[in-house]
C-alpha positions, 0 to 999 in steps of 0.5 A: 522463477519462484516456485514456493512462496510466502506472501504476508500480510495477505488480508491487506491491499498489496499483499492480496494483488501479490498472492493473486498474481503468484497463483496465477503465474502457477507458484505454490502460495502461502499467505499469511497473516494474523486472520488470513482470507480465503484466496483461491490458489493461496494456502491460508497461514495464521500467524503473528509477527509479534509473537515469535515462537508462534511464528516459528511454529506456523512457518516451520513446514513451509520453506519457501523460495522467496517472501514478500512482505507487504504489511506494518502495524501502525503504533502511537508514535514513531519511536514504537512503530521502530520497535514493533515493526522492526522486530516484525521483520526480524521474527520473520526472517529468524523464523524462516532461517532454519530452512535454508530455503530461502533465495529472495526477500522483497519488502515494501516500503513507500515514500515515507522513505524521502517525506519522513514518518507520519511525525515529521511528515513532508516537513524540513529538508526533504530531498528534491523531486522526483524522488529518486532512490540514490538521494538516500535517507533522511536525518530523522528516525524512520521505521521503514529504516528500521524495517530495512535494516533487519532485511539487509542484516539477515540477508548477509546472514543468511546469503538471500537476495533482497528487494525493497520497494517503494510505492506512492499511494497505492491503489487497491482493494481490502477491507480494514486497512489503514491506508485505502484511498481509492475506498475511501473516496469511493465512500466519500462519493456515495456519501456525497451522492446520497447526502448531496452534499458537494464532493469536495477536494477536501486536501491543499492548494499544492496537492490540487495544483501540482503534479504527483503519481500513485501505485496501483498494487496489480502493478506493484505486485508485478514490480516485485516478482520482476525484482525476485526473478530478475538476477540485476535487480538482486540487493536493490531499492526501488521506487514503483509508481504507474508511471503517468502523472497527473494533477488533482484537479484533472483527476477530481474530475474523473472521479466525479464522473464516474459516480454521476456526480459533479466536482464542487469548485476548490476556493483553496481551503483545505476541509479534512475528510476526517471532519466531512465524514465524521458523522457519516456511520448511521448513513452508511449503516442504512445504505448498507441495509438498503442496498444490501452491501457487504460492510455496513461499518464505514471506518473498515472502508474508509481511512480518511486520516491517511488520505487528508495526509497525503492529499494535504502535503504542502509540497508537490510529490513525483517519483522517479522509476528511471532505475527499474526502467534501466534494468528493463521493468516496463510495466504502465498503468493510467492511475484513472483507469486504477481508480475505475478498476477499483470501483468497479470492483467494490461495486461487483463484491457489493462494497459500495453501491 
């Protein structure tokens, strides 16, 4: 059981599903972050990773049990985002050493582990799929390496327990996060509804065709506070997926339904969201002012770049959970009912339409 713990990273998608989930398994819950949310049940702490001594300061009362940190800050190229994410990791677990509290550290990470960093993404030798975690790392710099690194040195310092965990695209909700599909579509749908203009896969023939998975993060969260009370999966990497799989061109379909709408055909061509949606600020300004909606500025909703790069990979992407099913995480979830969750959601906090 984890009685004390601090969730970072709690304005983002993963992070918010995991504070949620703590409080009501009745945990006593610090969330930080640098302009942490009001969440009930979450003891809301202002903090920045990249500023130690200020670190140091925010987190010297808290002494939790376990940390689960579910955030990065994304930099101009990789070799940046080594050093600033890096050293985000190692100024939180330095903050929280002089405690002793602490008995588990879970991180997350992501397929970028088997695809390589946004640089390099899905391109050279990657490892066979389903990607399972014992293939390892690949020859290439890579800042979730990085990130583990600092976790794996402080842990043997310090004589805590870590998880890493390594979700597909995730489903969930926040607003002005970087990687958002779910959000994102749902943006594009109501675009595309109100435009009419055709809703449109805008990613590659492979991604349409082949079969892939996603996270949603309810999931993802009950993945990583079975690893932090569950003493096999101590000192362990796993993937997390919903464990269905699917092809785009069944699940373009059930989204399109879902918004009244009818899926344009696919000739093949890959059409970028970043260019269909280029435009789309003044729209989603005025259906904001219309519908009375709670964010008129469409580049906090949608990350259209991050979603045209992983609906365009050129190579089919499963993922293995045989490791976490072995050492008994039984957990499921249809990634179309994680869709329609989620729109639901935005829908009842006024988000879209």
């Amino acid at each position: 059981m984890v009685g004390k713990a601090l969730v970072v990273g709690t304005s983002g998608i993963v992070g918010s599903a995991m504070a949620a989930l703590l409080a009501r398994e009745n945990c006593q819950v610090f969330g930080l972050a640098r302009r942490p949310p009001a969440q009930q049940g979450v003891v809301p702490i202002a903090g920045d990773l990249q500023d130690p001594e200020g670190l140091a300061a925010a987190l010297a009362d808290v002494k939790p049990d376990a940390v689960f940190v579910a955030t990065w800050s994304r930099q101009a190229n990789e070799a940046e985002n080594i050093r600033v994410n890096g050293a985000m990791v190692r100024n939180l677990l330095d903050a929280l050493r002089p405690s002793g509290s602490l008995r588990h550290a879970a991180l997350v990470t992501g397929l970028k582990h088997y695809l390589g960093p946004f640089e390099a993404y899905g391109k050279g030798v990657l490892p066979q799929t389903p990607f399972r975690e014992e293939q390892g790392r690949l020859d290439v710099e890579n800042f979730y390496y990085a990130q583990e690194d600092e976790l794996f040195a402080a842990a043997r310092r310090d004589g805590f327990g870590w998880s890493v965990h390594r979700p597909h695209t995730i489903i969930g909700k926040a607003v002005g996060n970087a990687m958002n599909m779910g959000t994102t579509l749902a943006a594009y749908a109501t675009l595309c509804r109100e435009t009419a203009r055709p809703f449109r896969f805008p990613g590659s023939a492979m991604q349409w065709n082949g079969l892939t998975d996603m996270t949603d993060a309810r999931l993802l969260a009950r993945h990583m506070l079975w690893a932090a009370t569950t003493p096999a999966a101590r000192d362990h990497a796993f993937n997390v997926v919903n464990g269905d799989v699917f092809r785009w061109s069944w699940m373009w379909g059930r989204i399109a339904e879902w918004f009244g709408l009818e899926p344009a055909p696919f000739d093949g061509t890959i059409l970028p969201l970043e260019t269909q949606m280029a435009g789309d600020g003044p729209v989603w300004r005025m259906i904001a002012a219309r519908d009375g909606l709670a964010e008129p500025d469409l580049s906090r909703l949608a990350s259209a770049w991050h979603t045209d790069a992983d609906l365009g990979r050129p190579i089919e992407v499963v993922t293995d959970m045989g490791k976490s099913r072995r050492l008994g995480f039984s957990a499921y979830q249809p990634t179309d009912d994680a869709f329609f969750d989620l729109f639901a959601q935005l829908r009842a906090d006024r988000l879209i339409p």
